[in-house]
Residue, then its C-alpha position, 0 to 999 in steps of 0.5 A: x365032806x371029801x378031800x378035806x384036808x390040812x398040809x402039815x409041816x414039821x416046824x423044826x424039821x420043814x423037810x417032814x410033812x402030813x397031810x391031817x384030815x378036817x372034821x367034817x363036822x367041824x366045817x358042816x357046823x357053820x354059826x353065825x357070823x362064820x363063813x365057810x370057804x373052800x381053798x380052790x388054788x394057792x401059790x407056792x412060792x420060796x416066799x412061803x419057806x420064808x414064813x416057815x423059817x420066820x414062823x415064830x419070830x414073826x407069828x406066821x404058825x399063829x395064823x393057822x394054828x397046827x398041832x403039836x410040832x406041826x405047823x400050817x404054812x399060809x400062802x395066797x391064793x383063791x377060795x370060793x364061799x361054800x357055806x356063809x352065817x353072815x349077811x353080805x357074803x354069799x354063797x358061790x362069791x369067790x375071795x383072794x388072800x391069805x389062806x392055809x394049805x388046806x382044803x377049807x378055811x372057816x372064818x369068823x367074818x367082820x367089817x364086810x364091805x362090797x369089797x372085802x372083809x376082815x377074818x375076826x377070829x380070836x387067834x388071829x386078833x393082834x396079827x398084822x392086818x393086811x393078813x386078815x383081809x379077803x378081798x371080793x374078786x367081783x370088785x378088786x380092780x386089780x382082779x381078772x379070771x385069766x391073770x389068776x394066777x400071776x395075782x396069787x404068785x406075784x401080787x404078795x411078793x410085788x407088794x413087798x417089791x413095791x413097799x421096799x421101793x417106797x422104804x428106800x425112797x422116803x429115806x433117799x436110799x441112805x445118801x448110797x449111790x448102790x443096791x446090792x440085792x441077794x438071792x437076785x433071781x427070787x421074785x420079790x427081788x426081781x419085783x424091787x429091781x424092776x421098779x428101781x429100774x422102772x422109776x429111775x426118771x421119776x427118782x431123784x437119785x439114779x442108784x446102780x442095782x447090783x443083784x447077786x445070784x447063783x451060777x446057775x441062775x446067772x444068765x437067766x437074771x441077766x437076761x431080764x435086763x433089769x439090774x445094772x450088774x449081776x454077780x456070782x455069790x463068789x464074787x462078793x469081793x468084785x463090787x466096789x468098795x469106794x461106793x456107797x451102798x445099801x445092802x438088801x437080803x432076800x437070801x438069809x445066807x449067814x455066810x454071805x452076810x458076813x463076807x458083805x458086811x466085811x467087803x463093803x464095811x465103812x461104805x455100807x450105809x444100811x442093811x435090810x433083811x427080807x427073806x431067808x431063800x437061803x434058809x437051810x443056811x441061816x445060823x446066828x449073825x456074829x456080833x463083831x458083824x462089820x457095818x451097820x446092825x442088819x435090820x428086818x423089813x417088816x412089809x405090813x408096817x410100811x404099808x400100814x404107814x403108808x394107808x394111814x398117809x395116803x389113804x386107801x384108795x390113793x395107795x391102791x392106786x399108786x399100787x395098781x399102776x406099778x402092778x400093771x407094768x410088771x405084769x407086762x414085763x413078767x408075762x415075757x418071761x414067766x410061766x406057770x405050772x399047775x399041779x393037784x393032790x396030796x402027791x403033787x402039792x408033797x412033790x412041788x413043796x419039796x422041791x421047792x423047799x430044797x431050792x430046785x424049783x426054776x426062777x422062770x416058773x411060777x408053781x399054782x397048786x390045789x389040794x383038791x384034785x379037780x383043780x385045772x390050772 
Protein backbone atom coordinates (compact mmCIF):
# COMPACT_ATOMS: atom_id res chain seq x y z
CA UNK A 1 0.00 0.00 0.00
CA UNK A 2 1.13 3.60 -0.83
CA UNK A 3 1.46 6.43 1.72
CA UNK A 4 1.78 4.32 4.62
CA UNK A 5 3.48 6.12 6.92
CA UNK A 6 3.87 6.75 10.76
CA UNK A 7 4.83 10.63 12.33
CA UNK A 8 7.58 9.99 14.51
CA UNK A 9 8.67 12.24 17.15
CA UNK A 10 12.01 12.55 19.47
CA UNK A 11 10.75 11.90 22.61
CA UNK A 12 13.64 14.14 24.49
CA UNK A 13 13.90 16.24 21.58
CA UNK A 14 9.81 17.17 20.10
CA UNK A 15 11.70 19.47 17.84
CA UNK A 16 13.46 15.98 15.79
CA UNK A 17 11.00 14.35 13.88
CA UNK A 18 10.59 11.36 10.92
CA UNK A 19 8.44 10.07 8.96
CA UNK A 20 9.11 5.56 9.46
CA UNK A 21 7.29 3.55 6.53
CA UNK A 22 4.45 0.78 7.93
CA UNK A 23 4.83 -2.57 6.33
CA UNK A 24 2.56 -3.21 3.94
CA UNK A 25 2.32 -6.50 4.82
CA UNK A 26 1.78 -5.62 8.21
CA UNK A 27 -1.44 -3.96 7.41
CA UNK A 28 -2.44 -6.43 4.54
CA UNK A 29 -2.22 -9.48 6.91
CA UNK A 30 -5.65 -8.70 8.83
CA UNK A 31 -6.71 -11.62 11.51
CA UNK A 32 -9.79 -12.08 13.17
CA UNK A 33 -11.19 -9.98 15.29
CA UNK A 34 -8.57 -7.06 13.61
CA UNK A 35 -10.01 -4.12 11.79
CA UNK A 36 -7.70 -2.21 9.64
CA UNK A 37 -8.39 1.71 9.38
CA UNK A 38 -7.23 4.15 7.12
CA UNK A 39 -6.25 7.76 9.06
CA UNK A 40 -8.18 10.21 6.87
CA UNK A 41 -7.86 13.49 9.10
CA UNK A 42 -6.72 14.76 12.50
CA UNK A 43 -6.21 17.73 14.42
CA UNK A 44 -3.28 19.29 15.48
CA UNK A 45 -3.54 21.15 18.28
CA UNK A 46 -1.02 22.74 21.45
CA UNK A 47 -3.30 20.12 23.42
CA UNK A 48 -1.16 17.31 21.45
CA UNK A 49 2.38 19.11 22.48
CA UNK A 50 0.99 18.60 25.81
CA UNK A 51 0.85 14.70 25.47
CA UNK A 52 4.14 14.73 24.24
CA UNK A 53 5.56 16.75 27.27
CA UNK A 54 3.31 14.36 29.62
CA UNK A 55 3.98 11.32 27.58
CA UNK A 56 5.47 9.31 30.27
CA UNK A 57 4.05 10.37 33.34
CA UNK A 58 0.73 9.91 31.85
CA UNK A 59 1.23 6.87 29.35
CA UNK A 60 0.38 8.89 26.35
CA UNK A 61 3.82 7.11 24.15
CA UNK A 62 2.09 3.89 25.49
CA UNK A 63 -0.86 4.34 23.06
CA UNK A 64 0.89 3.99 19.91
CA UNK A 65 4.17 2.27 20.66
CA UNK A 66 7.37 4.11 18.29
CA UNK A 67 10.60 2.91 18.24
CA UNK A 68 13.77 3.44 20.27
CA UNK A 69 13.53 7.18 21.29
CA UNK A 70 10.83 7.96 19.13
CA UNK A 71 7.55 8.36 19.87
CA UNK A 72 3.64 8.40 18.17
CA UNK A 73 1.81 11.47 19.47
CA UNK A 74 -2.11 10.59 19.44
CA UNK A 75 -4.46 13.20 18.04
CA UNK A 76 -8.32 12.97 17.40
CA UNK A 77 -9.43 12.93 14.15
CA UNK A 78 -11.43 10.51 11.48
CA UNK A 79 -10.69 7.01 9.93
CA UNK A 80 -12.36 5.04 7.40
CA UNK A 81 -12.84 1.04 7.71
CA UNK A 82 -10.48 -0.44 4.78
CA UNK A 83 -10.17 -3.95 5.95
CA UNK A 84 -12.36 -5.31 8.92
CA UNK A 85 -12.08 -9.60 10.51
CA UNK A 86 -14.82 -8.70 13.00
CA UNK A 87 -18.43 -8.99 12.54
CA UNK A 88 -20.47 -5.73 13.06
CA UNK A 89 -17.97 -3.24 11.26
CA UNK A 90 -17.71 -3.09 8.10
CA UNK A 91 -15.92 -1.76 5.24
CA UNK A 92 -16.48 1.87 4.08
CA UNK A 93 -18.10 2.80 8.02
CA UNK A 94 -16.09 5.82 9.06
CA UNK A 95 -15.02 6.40 13.02
CA UNK A 96 -14.01 9.21 15.36
CA UNK A 97 -11.35 9.03 18.28
CA UNK A 98 -8.07 8.55 19.12
CA UNK A 99 -5.86 7.93 16.79
CA UNK A 100 -1.91 7.89 15.66
CA UNK A 101 -0.26 10.46 13.38
CA UNK A 102 -0.26 8.06 10.85
CA UNK A 103 -1.68 6.83 7.81
CA UNK A 104 -3.37 3.57 9.44
CA UNK A 105 -4.28 2.40 12.55
CA UNK A 106 -4.89 -1.60 12.97
CA UNK A 107 -7.00 -2.42 16.15
CA UNK A 108 -8.09 -5.43 17.58
CA UNK A 109 -11.88 -4.50 17.92
CA UNK A 110 -14.25 -5.59 21.31
CA UNK A 111 -17.34 -4.83 22.80
CA UNK A 112 -18.82 -3.46 19.35
CA UNK A 113 -22.15 -2.03 19.60
CA UNK A 114 -24.17 0.00 16.77
CA UNK A 115 -22.43 2.75 18.23
CA UNK A 116 -18.84 2.28 18.88
CA UNK A 117 -16.23 -0.18 19.72
CA UNK A 118 -13.46 -0.61 22.43
CA UNK A 119 -9.54 -1.07 20.76
CA UNK A 120 -8.73 -4.38 23.06
CA UNK A 121 -5.06 -4.26 21.95
CA UNK A 122 -2.71 -5.85 24.66
CA UNK A 123 -0.61 -2.65 24.67
CA UNK A 124 -3.35 -0.67 25.49
CA UNK A 125 -5.18 -2.83 28.21
CA UNK A 126 -4.82 -0.69 31.46
CA UNK A 127 -4.93 2.89 29.85
CA UNK A 128 -7.67 5.23 30.35
CA UNK A 129 -10.79 4.10 28.80
CA UNK A 130 -12.63 6.92 26.96
CA UNK A 131 -8.99 6.63 24.72
CA UNK A 132 -9.71 3.37 23.53
CA UNK A 133 -13.31 4.02 22.28
CA UNK A 134 -14.26 4.67 18.38
CA UNK A 135 -17.43 6.02 17.82
CA UNK A 136 -19.59 5.25 14.40
CA UNK A 137 -20.32 8.85 12.92
CA UNK A 138 -23.37 6.97 11.48
CA UNK A 139 -24.99 7.14 14.88
CA UNK A 140 -23.06 9.76 17.06
CA UNK A 141 -25.80 12.64 17.56
CA UNK A 142 -23.06 15.06 18.02
CA UNK A 143 -21.93 13.80 14.27
CA UNK A 144 -22.54 16.04 11.12
CA UNK A 145 -20.19 16.00 7.55
CA UNK A 146 -19.71 19.80 7.49
CA UNK A 147 -18.86 20.25 11.35
CA UNK A 148 -15.95 17.52 10.93
CA UNK A 149 -13.61 19.63 11.58
CA UNK A 150 -14.66 21.68 14.76
CA UNK A 151 -15.43 18.09 16.16
CA UNK A 152 -11.80 16.65 16.04
CA UNK A 153 -10.30 20.28 16.84
CA UNK A 154 -12.58 21.13 19.41
CA UNK A 155 -14.52 18.01 20.75
CA UNK A 156 -11.36 16.52 23.00
CA UNK A 157 -10.27 19.77 24.24
CA UNK A 158 -14.29 21.05 25.09
CA UNK A 159 -14.50 17.67 26.80
CA UNK A 160 -11.94 18.87 29.00
CA UNK A 161 -13.52 22.54 29.30
CA UNK A 162 -16.94 20.68 30.13
CA UNK A 163 -15.04 18.23 32.86
CA UNK A 164 -13.04 21.16 34.69
CA UNK A 165 -16.56 23.09 34.91
CA UNK A 166 -18.08 20.26 36.38
CA UNK A 167 -14.81 19.43 38.73
CA UNK A 168 -15.23 22.98 39.92
CA UNK A 169 -18.74 23.02 40.37
CA UNK A 170 -19.12 19.80 42.61
CA UNK A 171 -16.49 21.03 44.88
CA UNK A 172 -17.98 24.90 44.83
CA UNK A 173 -14.89 26.26 43.51
CA UNK A 174 -13.03 26.01 46.94
CA UNK A 175 -15.45 28.71 48.71
CA UNK A 176 -12.84 31.18 45.81
CA UNK A 177 -14.94 33.87 44.49
CA UNK A 178 -12.08 34.15 41.41
CA UNK A 179 -10.75 32.14 38.38
CA UNK A 180 -7.53 32.77 37.40
CA UNK A 181 -6.72 30.68 33.86
CA UNK A 182 -3.37 30.68 32.13
CA UNK A 183 -2.36 30.24 28.59
CA UNK A 184 -6.34 32.06 28.31
CA UNK A 185 -6.15 32.12 24.71
CA UNK A 186 -5.61 28.13 24.21
CA UNK A 187 -8.83 26.57 23.35
CA UNK A 188 -9.44 24.18 26.14
CA UNK A 189 -9.28 27.59 28.15
CA UNK A 190 -11.55 29.39 26.21
CA UNK A 191 -13.96 26.01 26.27
CA UNK A 192 -13.78 26.41 30.68
CA UNK A 193 -14.24 30.21 30.12
CA UNK A 194 -17.20 30.07 28.16
CA UNK A 195 -19.04 27.90 30.11
CA UNK A 196 -18.15 29.50 33.58
CA UNK A 197 -19.51 32.52 31.78
CA UNK A 198 -22.37 30.57 30.01
CA UNK A 199 -23.44 28.90 33.39
CA UNK A 200 -23.57 31.66 35.56
CA UNK A 201 -27.40 31.92 36.12
CA UNK A 202 -27.70 27.95 36.53
CA UNK A 203 -24.43 28.17 39.13
CA UNK A 204 -25.01 28.96 42.69
CA UNK A 205 -21.79 31.03 42.75
CA UNK A 206 -21.11 33.95 40.24
CA UNK A 207 -17.21 33.54 40.29
CA UNK A 208 -15.16 36.43 38.37
CA UNK A 209 -12.89 34.67 35.51
CA UNK A 210 -9.76 36.37 35.11
CA UNK A 211 -7.60 34.75 32.09
CA UNK A 212 -3.78 35.41 31.58
CA UNK A 213 -2.61 35.76 28.23
CA UNK A 214 0.41 36.77 26.10
CA UNK A 215 0.63 40.34 24.84
CA UNK A 216 0.05 39.33 21.72
CA UNK A 217 -2.85 37.57 22.06
CA UNK A 218 -4.28 40.01 24.27
CA UNK A 219 -6.72 41.91 22.34
CA UNK A 220 -7.92 38.61 20.60
CA UNK A 221 -8.88 37.07 24.05
CA UNK A 222 -10.52 40.06 25.03
CA UNK A 223 -12.30 40.63 21.97
CA UNK A 224 -14.34 37.09 22.99
CA UNK A 225 -15.97 38.41 25.48
CA UNK A 226 -16.08 35.49 27.72
CA UNK A 227 -13.57 36.40 30.68
CA UNK A 228 -14.30 39.34 33.13
CA UNK A 229 -10.67 40.51 33.09
CA UNK A 230 -7.80 39.63 30.80
CA UNK A 231 -4.11 40.29 31.88
CA UNK A 232 -0.56 40.26 30.70
CA UNK A 233 1.60 37.58 32.16
CA UNK A 234 3.58 40.47 33.25
CA UNK A 235 0.98 41.50 35.03
CA UNK A 236 0.45 38.83 37.78
CA UNK A 237 1.12 41.49 40.45
CA UNK A 238 -2.25 43.30 39.23
CA UNK A 239 -4.91 40.67 40.56
CA UNK A 240 -6.28 41.09 43.75
CA UNK A 241 -4.76 39.56 46.61
CA UNK A 242 -7.90 40.21 48.87
CA UNK A 243 -10.03 37.82 46.97
CA UNK A 244 -10.18 34.37 47.22
CA UNK A 245 -9.02 32.33 44.24
CA UNK A 246 -8.43 29.40 42.32
CA UNK A 247 -5.66 28.97 40.04
CA UNK A 248 -6.04 26.75 36.51
CA UNK A 249 -2.86 25.97 34.54
CA UNK A 250 -2.98 25.37 31.06
CA UNK A 251 0.59 26.95 30.49
CA UNK A 252 2.91 24.77 32.48
CA UNK A 253 5.15 27.86 32.61
CA UNK A 254 7.28 26.80 35.99
CA UNK A 255 7.99 30.50 36.28
CA UNK A 256 4.72 31.80 36.06
CA UNK A 257 3.34 29.31 38.67
CA UNK A 258 5.95 30.43 41.21
CA UNK A 259 5.01 34.23 40.78
CA UNK A 260 1.15 33.11 41.16
CA UNK A 261 1.47 31.07 44.10
CA UNK A 262 3.77 33.83 45.57
CA UNK A 263 1.30 37.00 44.66
CA UNK A 264 -2.04 35.34 45.83
CA UNK A 265 -0.32 33.00 48.44
CA UNK A 266 -3.13 32.65 51.68
CA UNK A 267 -5.94 33.61 49.35
CA UNK A 268 -5.12 30.68 46.67
CA UNK A 269 -7.55 27.96 47.80
CA UNK A 270 -6.65 25.53 44.96
CA UNK A 271 -4.47 25.02 42.30
CA UNK A 272 -4.93 22.67 39.22
CA UNK A 273 -2.61 22.09 36.39
CA UNK A 274 -3.96 20.95 33.10
CA UNK A 275 -1.70 21.63 30.36
CA UNK A 276 1.92 22.48 29.39
CA UNK A 277 1.23 25.09 26.37
CA UNK A 278 4.40 26.47 27.90
CA UNK A 279 6.23 23.27 27.47
CA UNK A 280 9.69 24.54 26.52
CA UNK A 281 9.28 26.46 29.96
CA UNK A 282 8.37 23.87 32.23
CA UNK A 283 11.29 22.77 34.74
CA UNK A 284 10.95 21.41 38.50
CA UNK A 285 8.18 23.29 40.75
CA UNK A 286 10.17 24.29 43.97
CA UNK A 287 9.33 22.70 46.97
CA UNK A 288 9.02 25.90 49.25
CA UNK A 289 6.07 26.56 46.27
CA UNK A 290 3.74 29.44 48.55
CA UNK A 291 0.01 28.12 48.65
CA UNK A 292 -1.71 24.94 48.32
CA UNK A 293 0.59 21.62 46.27
CA UNK A 294 -0.62 22.18 42.36
CA UNK A 295 -2.67 19.20 41.50
CA UNK A 296 -3.08 17.74 37.93
CA UNK A 297 -6.56 17.34 36.69
CA UNK A 298 -6.76 14.05 34.94
CA UNK A 299 -9.96 14.36 32.47
CA UNK A 300 -10.81 10.67 32.03
CA UNK A 301 -11.03 10.02 35.77
CA UNK A 302 -13.74 12.90 36.13
CA UNK A 303 -15.55 11.68 33.26
CA UNK A 304 -15.41 8.15 34.33
CA UNK A 305 -16.75 9.57 37.70
CA UNK A 306 -19.48 11.11 36.22
CA UNK A 307 -20.63 8.05 33.54
CA UNK A 308 -20.77 5.90 36.53
CA UNK A 309 -23.23 8.60 38.39
CA UNK A 310 -25.16 9.57 35.64
CA UNK A 311 -25.00 6.90 33.26
CA UNK A 312 -24.25 7.32 29.80
CA UNK A 313 -26.77 8.54 28.13
CA UNK A 314 -27.70 11.48 30.64
CA UNK A 315 -23.88 12.37 30.30
CA UNK A 316 -23.97 12.74 26.73
CA UNK A 317 -26.88 14.55 26.98
CA UNK A 318 -25.81 17.27 29.39
CA UNK A 319 -22.57 16.94 27.10
CA UNK A 320 -24.17 17.64 23.68
CA UNK A 321 -26.22 20.75 24.96
CA UNK A 322 -22.97 22.51 26.11
CA UNK A 323 -21.11 21.21 22.97
CA UNK A 324 -24.12 22.86 20.64
CA UNK A 325 -23.73 26.25 22.23
CA UNK A 326 -20.06 26.73 21.95
CA UNK A 327 -20.08 25.43 18.51
CA UNK A 328 -22.24 28.66 17.82
CA UNK A 329 -19.83 30.86 19.76
CA UNK A 330 -16.78 29.19 18.08
CA UNK A 331 -18.01 29.32 14.71
CA UNK A 332 -18.11 33.50 14.93
CA UNK A 333 -14.62 33.49 15.32
CA UNK A 334 -12.66 30.10 14.29
CA UNK A 335 -11.28 29.18 11.17
CA UNK A 336 -9.88 26.19 9.89
CA UNK A 337 -6.94 25.72 7.97
CA UNK A 338 -6.39 22.26 6.20
CA UNK A 339 -3.12 20.85 5.11
CA UNK A 340 -1.48 17.29 3.63
CA UNK A 341 1.65 15.25 3.30
CA UNK A 342 4.61 14.67 4.92
CA UNK A 343 5.88 18.59 4.47
CA UNK A 344 2.88 20.25 5.11
CA UNK A 345 1.89 17.88 8.32
CA UNK A 346 6.39 18.69 9.20
CA UNK A 347 5.46 22.48 8.60
CA UNK A 348 2.23 22.71 10.65
CA UNK A 349 3.79 20.74 13.53
CA UNK A 350 6.53 22.58 14.04
CA UNK A 351 4.92 25.57 13.96
CA UNK A 352 2.84 24.47 16.39
CA UNK A 353 5.21 23.39 18.55
CA UNK A 354 7.22 26.33 19.09
CA UNK A 355 3.85 28.22 19.59
CA UNK A 356 3.53 30.37 16.51
CA UNK A 357 0.33 28.96 15.35
CA UNK A 358 -2.65 31.79 15.62
CA UNK A 359 -5.45 31.21 18.66
CA UNK A 360 -8.26 32.02 15.96
CA UNK A 361 -7.09 28.87 13.74
CA UNK A 362 -7.61 25.71 14.07
CA UNK A 363 -5.12 23.20 12.12
CA UNK A 364 -6.92 19.66 10.08
CA UNK A 365 -4.28 17.67 8.66
CA UNK A 366 -3.55 14.50 6.70
CA UNK A 367 -0.80 12.23 5.74
CA UNK A 368 -2.51 11.25 2.88
CA UNK A 369 -2.00 13.90 0.16
CA UNK A 370 -5.44 13.81 -1.38
CA UNK A 371 -6.98 14.87 1.88
CA UNK A 372 -9.45 18.03 1.14
CA UNK A 373 -10.07 19.96 3.95
Amino acid sequence: MANADTFLVNKTDFASTKLAPIDASVLANVEAGEVLLKVDRFALTANNITYAALGDKLQYWKFFPGEENFGVIPVWGFAEVLLSKCDGIEVGERFYGYYPMASHLKVVAEKVTKYNFMDGAAHRQGLAHIYNQYTRTSSDPLYTQDSEALQMLLRPLFTTSFLLDDFFNENAFFNANTIVLTSASSKTALGLAFLLNHNRKSSNQDIKIIGLTSSGNLDFVKGLGIYDEVLEYSQVSQLDQTQSTVTVDFAGNSELMVALHGHLNGQLQYSCMVGVSHWDQQTQLPKDLAGPKPIMFFAPSQAQKRLKEWGPEKFQQIFAGCWIEFNKFVKSWMQVEGAAGEEAVTQVYQQVLAGRSQPNVGHCLSLWTEDKT
